[in-house]
C-alpha positions as MATLAB code, in Angstrom:
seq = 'XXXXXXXXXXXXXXXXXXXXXXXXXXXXXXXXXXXXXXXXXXXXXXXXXXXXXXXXXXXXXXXXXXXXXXXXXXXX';
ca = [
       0.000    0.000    0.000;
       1.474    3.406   -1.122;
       0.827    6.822    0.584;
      -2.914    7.196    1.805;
      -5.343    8.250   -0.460;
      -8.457    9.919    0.046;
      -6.846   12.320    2.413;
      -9.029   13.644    5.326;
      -9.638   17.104    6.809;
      -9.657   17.849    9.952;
     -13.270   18.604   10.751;
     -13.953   15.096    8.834;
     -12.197   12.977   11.246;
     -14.596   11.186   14.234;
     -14.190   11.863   17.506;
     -12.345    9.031   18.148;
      -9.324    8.005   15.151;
      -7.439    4.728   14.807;
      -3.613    4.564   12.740;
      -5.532    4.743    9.336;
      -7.649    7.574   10.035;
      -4.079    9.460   11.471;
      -2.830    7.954    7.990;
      -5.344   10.030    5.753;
      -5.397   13.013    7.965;
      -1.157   13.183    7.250;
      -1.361   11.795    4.206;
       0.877    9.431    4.561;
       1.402    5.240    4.584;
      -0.722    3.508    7.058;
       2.448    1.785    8.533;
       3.204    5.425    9.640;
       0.070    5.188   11.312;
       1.045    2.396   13.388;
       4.274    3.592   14.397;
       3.109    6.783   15.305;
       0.500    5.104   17.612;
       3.093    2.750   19.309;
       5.582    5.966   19.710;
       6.162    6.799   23.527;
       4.296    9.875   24.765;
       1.279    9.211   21.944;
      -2.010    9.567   23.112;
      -2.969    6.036   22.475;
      -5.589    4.239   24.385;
      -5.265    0.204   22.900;
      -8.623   -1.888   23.691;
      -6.872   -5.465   22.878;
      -5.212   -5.136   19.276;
      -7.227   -1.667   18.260;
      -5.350    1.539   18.633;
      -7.512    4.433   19.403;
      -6.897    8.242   19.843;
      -9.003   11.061   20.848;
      -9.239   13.400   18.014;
      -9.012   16.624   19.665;
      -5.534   14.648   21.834;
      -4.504   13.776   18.592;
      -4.510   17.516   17.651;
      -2.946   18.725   21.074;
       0.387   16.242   20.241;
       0.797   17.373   16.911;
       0.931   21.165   17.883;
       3.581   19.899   20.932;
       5.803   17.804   18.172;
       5.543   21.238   15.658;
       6.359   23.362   18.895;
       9.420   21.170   19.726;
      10.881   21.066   16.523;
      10.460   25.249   16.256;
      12.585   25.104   19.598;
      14.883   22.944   18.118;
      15.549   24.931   14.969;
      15.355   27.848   16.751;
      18.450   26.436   19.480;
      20.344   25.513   16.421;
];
């Protein structure tokens, strides 16, 4: 499977996302999805083998990771 298709905006994700939802939102291949989910620090409730994430968490960690790497650059 290539990069995900069928991206997905924002406002179109449920309230609750699994690794291919977070896989159409970034556009990118689901295995992406699944690391992301098994990364330390994600905000990843699993349920036996599903992966879930609250959408708005989901959207709190992103701004953190793109606040992070600013600080980094910036430090450079």
């Amino acid at each position: 499977m290539g990069t995900a298709k069928n991206r997905l905006m924002f406002d179109e994700l449920p309230d609750v996302i699994g690794p291919r939802e977070i896989a159409r939102y970034l556009g990118c291949h689901l295995t992406v999805g699944y690391e992301l989910v098994k990364r330390p620090g994600f905000p990843v409730i699993r349920i036996g083998r599903k992966y879930l994430v609250d959408k708005n968490s989901f959207s709190k960690w992103l701004i953190e990771q793109e606040t992070q790497e600013t600080q980094k650059a910036v430090s450079i």
